[in-house]
Structures are given as C-alpha cells and as structure tokens.
RODO-2510 file (C-alpha; in nm, 4 decimals, decimal comma):
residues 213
     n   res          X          Y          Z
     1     x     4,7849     9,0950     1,9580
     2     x     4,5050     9,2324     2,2311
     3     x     4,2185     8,9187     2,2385
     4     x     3,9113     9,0229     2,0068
     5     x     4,0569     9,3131     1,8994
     6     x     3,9534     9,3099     1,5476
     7     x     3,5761     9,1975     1,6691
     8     x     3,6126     9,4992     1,8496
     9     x     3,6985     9,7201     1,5605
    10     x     3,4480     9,5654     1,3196
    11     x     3,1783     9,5862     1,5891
    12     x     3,2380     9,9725     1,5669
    13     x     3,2544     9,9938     1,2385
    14     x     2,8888     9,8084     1,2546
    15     x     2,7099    10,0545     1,4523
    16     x     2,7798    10,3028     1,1524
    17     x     2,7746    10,5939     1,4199
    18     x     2,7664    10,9368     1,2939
    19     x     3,0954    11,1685     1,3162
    20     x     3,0806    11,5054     1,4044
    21     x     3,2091    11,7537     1,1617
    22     x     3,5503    11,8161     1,3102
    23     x     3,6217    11,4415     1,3137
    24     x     3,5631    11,4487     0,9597
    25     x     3,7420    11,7423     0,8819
    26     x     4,0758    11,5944     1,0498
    27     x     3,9840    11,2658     0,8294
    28     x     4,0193    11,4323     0,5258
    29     x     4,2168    11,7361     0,5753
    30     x     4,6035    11,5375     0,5058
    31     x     4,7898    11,8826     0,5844
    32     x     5,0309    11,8467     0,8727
    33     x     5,0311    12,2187     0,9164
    34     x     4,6399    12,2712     0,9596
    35     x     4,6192    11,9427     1,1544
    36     x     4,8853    12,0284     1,4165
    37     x     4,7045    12,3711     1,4518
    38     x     4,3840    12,2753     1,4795
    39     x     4,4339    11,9571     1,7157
    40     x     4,6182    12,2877     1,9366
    41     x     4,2490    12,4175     1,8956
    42     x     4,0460    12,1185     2,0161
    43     x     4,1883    12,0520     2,3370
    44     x     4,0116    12,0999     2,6177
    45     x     3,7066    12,2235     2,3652
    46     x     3,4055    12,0119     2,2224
    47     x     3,4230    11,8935     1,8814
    48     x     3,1465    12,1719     1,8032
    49     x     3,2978    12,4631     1,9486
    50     x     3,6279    12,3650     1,7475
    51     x     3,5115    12,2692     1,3999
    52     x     3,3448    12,6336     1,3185
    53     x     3,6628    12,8176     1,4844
    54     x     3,8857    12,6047     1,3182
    55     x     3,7018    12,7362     0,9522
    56     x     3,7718    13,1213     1,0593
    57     x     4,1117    13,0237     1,1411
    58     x     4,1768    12,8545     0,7617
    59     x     4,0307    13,2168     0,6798
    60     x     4,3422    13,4087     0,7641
    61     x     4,6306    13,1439     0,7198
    62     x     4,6677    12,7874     0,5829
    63     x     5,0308    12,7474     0,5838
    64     x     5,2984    12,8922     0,8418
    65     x     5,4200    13,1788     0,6184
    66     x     5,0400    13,3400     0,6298
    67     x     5,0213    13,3470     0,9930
    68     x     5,2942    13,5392     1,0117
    69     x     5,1050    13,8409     0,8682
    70     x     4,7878    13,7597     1,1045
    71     x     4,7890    13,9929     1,3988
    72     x     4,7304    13,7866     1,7536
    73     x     4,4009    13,9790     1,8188
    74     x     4,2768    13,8871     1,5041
    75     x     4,3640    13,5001     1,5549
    76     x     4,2093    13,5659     1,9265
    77     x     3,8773    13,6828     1,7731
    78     x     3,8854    13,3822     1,5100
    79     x     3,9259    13,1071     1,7090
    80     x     3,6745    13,2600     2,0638
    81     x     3,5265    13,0542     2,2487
    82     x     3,7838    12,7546     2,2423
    83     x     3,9092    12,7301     2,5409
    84     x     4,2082    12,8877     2,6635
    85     x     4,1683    13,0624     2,3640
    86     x     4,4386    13,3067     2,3897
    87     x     4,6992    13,0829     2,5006
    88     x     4,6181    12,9076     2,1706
    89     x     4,6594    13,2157     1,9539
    90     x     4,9372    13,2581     2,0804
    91     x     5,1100    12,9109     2,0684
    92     x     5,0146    12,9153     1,7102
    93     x     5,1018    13,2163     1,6201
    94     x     5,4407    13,1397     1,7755
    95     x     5,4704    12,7474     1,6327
    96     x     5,4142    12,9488     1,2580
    97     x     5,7163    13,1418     1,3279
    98     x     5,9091    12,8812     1,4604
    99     x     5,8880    12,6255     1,1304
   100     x     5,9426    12,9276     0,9012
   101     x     6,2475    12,9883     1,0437
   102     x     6,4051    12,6776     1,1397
   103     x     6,2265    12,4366     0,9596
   104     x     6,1881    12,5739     0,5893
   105     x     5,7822    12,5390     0,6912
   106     x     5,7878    12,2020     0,6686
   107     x     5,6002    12,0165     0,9908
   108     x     5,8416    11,7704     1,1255
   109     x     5,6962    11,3647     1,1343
   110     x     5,9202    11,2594     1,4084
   111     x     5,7407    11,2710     1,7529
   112     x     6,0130    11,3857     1,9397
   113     x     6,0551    11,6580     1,7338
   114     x     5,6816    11,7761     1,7582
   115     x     5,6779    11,7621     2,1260
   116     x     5,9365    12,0404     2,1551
   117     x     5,6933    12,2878     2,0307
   118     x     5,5289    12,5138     2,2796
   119     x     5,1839    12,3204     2,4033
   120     x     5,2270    11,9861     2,1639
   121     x     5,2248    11,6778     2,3385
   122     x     5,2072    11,2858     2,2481
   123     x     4,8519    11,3758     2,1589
   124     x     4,8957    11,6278     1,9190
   125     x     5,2267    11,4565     1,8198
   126     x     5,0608    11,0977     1,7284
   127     x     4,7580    11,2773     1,5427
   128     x     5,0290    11,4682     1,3238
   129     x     5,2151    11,1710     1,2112
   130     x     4,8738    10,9665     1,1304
   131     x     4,6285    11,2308     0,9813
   132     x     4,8377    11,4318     0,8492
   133     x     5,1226    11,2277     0,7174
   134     x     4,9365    10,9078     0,6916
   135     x     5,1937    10,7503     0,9214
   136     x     5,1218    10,4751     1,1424
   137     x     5,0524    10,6220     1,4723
   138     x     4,8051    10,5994     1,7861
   139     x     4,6637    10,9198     1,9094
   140     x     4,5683    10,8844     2,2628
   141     x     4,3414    11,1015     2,3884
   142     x     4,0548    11,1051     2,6869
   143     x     3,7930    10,8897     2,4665
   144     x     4,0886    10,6818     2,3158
   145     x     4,2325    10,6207     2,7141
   146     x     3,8731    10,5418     2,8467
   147     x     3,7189    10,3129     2,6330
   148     x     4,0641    10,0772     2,5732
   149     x     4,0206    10,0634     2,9481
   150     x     3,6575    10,0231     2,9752
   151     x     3,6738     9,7614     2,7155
   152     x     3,9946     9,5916     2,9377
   153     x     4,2276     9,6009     2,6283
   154     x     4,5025     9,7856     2,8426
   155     x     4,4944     9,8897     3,2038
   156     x     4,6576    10,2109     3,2196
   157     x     4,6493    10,5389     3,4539
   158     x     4,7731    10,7808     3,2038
   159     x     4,7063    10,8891     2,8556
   160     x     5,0839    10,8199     2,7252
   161     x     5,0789    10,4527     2,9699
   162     x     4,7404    10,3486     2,6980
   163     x     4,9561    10,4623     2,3636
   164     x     5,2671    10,2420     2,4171
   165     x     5,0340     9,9418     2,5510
   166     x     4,8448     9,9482     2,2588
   167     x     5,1726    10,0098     2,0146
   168     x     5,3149     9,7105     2,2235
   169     x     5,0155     9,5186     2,1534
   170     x     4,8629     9,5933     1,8106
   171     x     4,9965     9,5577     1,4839
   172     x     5,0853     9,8902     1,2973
   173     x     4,8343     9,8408     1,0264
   174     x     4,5451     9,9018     1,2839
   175     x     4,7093    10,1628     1,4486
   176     x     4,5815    10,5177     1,2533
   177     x     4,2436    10,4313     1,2638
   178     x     4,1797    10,3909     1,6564
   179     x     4,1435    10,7461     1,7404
   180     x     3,8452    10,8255     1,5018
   181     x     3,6639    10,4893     1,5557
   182     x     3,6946    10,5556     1,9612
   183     x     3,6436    10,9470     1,9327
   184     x     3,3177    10,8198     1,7423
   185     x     3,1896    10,5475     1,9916
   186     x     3,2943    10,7984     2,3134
   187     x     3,1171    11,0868     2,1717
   188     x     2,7933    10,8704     2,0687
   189     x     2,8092    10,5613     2,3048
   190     x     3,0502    10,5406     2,5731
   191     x     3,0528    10,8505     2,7474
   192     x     3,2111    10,9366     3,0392
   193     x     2,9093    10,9323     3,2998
   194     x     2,6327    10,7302     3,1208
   195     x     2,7776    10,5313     2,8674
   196     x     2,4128    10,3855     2,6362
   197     x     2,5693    10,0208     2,7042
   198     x     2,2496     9,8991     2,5564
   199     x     2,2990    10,0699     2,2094
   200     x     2,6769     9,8978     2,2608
   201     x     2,7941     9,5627     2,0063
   202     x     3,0736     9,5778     2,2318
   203     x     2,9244     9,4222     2,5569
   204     x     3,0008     9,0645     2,4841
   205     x     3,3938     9,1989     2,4988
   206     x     3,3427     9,4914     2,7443
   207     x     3,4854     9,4604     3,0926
   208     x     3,3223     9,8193     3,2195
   209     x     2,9847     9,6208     3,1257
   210     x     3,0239     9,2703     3,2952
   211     x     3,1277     9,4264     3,6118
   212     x     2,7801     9,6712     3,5754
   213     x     2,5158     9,4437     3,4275
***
C-alpha cells in the first residue's frame, strides 16, 4: 500500500472540485461501446472540445450496428474540431465494423483484447474495463501520470510504467476511481505549468511542493 494514500484520496475528495461535463458524462454513461468511442474522441482534445462533439456523435449511432449506416463525412463533420479528427472518424467508423463482425457487438473487457483495435491503447483499454464495465481498473493518462509523480506515489517515465506501479501498489478497491479524482485535481489544481499549490490539501504529502516551497 503507497504511504498516505487514502489521506490523499480523501483530501481530494475534500476540495469538492467541480468536474467538467465530459468527466461526468464518462461517470455515468456505463456503455462500453460509447465509452471506448468517445475516450478515441478525447485524446489529444480538451475536455470541452470533446464533451459537445461527443453529443453529435450519440446523434447518429449509439451502438456499433448504427455506425455502420453513418457515412465517414458525416462522422467527420460531427465530431470537428477534436483533434485529429479524421483519423478518429475513421478509427471509429472502422472499430464499429470490426465488433459487428467478429465480436457479435459486444465490446471485449479483457485489455489485451482492446488494445488490438486500431488507435486503443492501455488508456483507452483501462477506462473501458472501469467506466464502462465497472471493472477494477487504473486509467493512466497525462493528469493521472503527473500528479502520482508530483505527489511521489510512483516515479515513473511513462504513462504504462505509472499504471502497473500503482496496480502493484494499491488495492483493487481504490483502483476505478483514480482517474476522475486526478483528471479533476489536474484540470482545477495541479496543472501542468502553474499548478495553484496554495488552493492544494495535498501539500503536507506532495513531493513537487516540498522541493518548491
């Protein structure tokens, strides 16, 4: 078990910061389908650039078997301005024809399985298997990696290094609710460049801020 770590998790929880509308969304939404296509949508794009696109998306298609009747220019003009926005369209487009087909529609839970679909990774993979099948699972992403650094619970290069630390190191019961209660404090608190450290219930366990202050 990482020291503090359940301060750390209650001192979030604390601050009662706000969540942004796409964070929500993924809370609630329990569809493996619509979670794995819409986590396609957010990377690389701001939480409020993804959550209205996502909501045209859900217009044309909710399951695989609509999307195969939605024309890639149409999907293109749905989810603009995410970025790489045609790459995505197409990636989903192609992931929709892919489970109806070999996999009856049904999103698989395993993580290996995920990650052989065109332009999943761990990321996408781990936020499948916890938001959308309620699964135990730790999605890593860039506010996920920096903070469990920042705060010296791992100390990890790489994305994928920070998910099996903290798997090593936390029990599973904790596991599904890191991602939204970092997302949270990185979008609100601990941002990349000028992280409001004095806003922070964190400091008295925060490495990044004893080597600052």
């Amino acid at each position: 078990m990482i020291k503090n770590f359940n301060k750390i998790i209650d001192n979030i929880k604390l601050m009662n910061l706000p969540q942004t509308e796409f964070v929500k969304f993924m809370e609630d939404i329990h569809n493996p389908f619509i979670v794995l296509i819409a986590c396609i949508l957010s990377l690389r794009t701001n939480d409020k650039t993804t959550y209205p696109a996502t909501m045209r998306m859900l217009k044309l298609g909710r399951t695989p078997q609509d999307f195969l009747n939605v024309k890639l220019e149409d999907l293109e003009t749905a989810i603009y301005p995410v970025g790489f926005y045609k790459n995505k369209a197409k990636q989903i487009l192609d992931i929709a024809y892919e489970l109806y087909n070999n996999y009856n529609s049904v999103v698989p839970k395993e993580i290996d399985e995920l990650i052989k679909f065109k332009g999943v990774g761990r990321k996408t993979a781990n936020l499948v298997q916890s938001k959308g099948y309620g699964l135990p699972s730790i999605c890593v992403d860039v506010h996920v990696h920096r903070i469990s650094n920042r705060l010296g619970i791992v100390c990890t290069k790489e994305p994928e290094e920070t998910e099996f630390a903290l798997k090593n190191n936390l029990p599973q019961d904790s596991w599904s609710e890191i991602n939204t209660l970092f997302v949270t404090l990185g979008q609100n608190i601990c941002k990349p460049a000028k992280p409001v450290c004095t806003k922070c219930k964190l400091t008295d366990f925060c490495k990044y801020y004893k080597l600052n202050n």
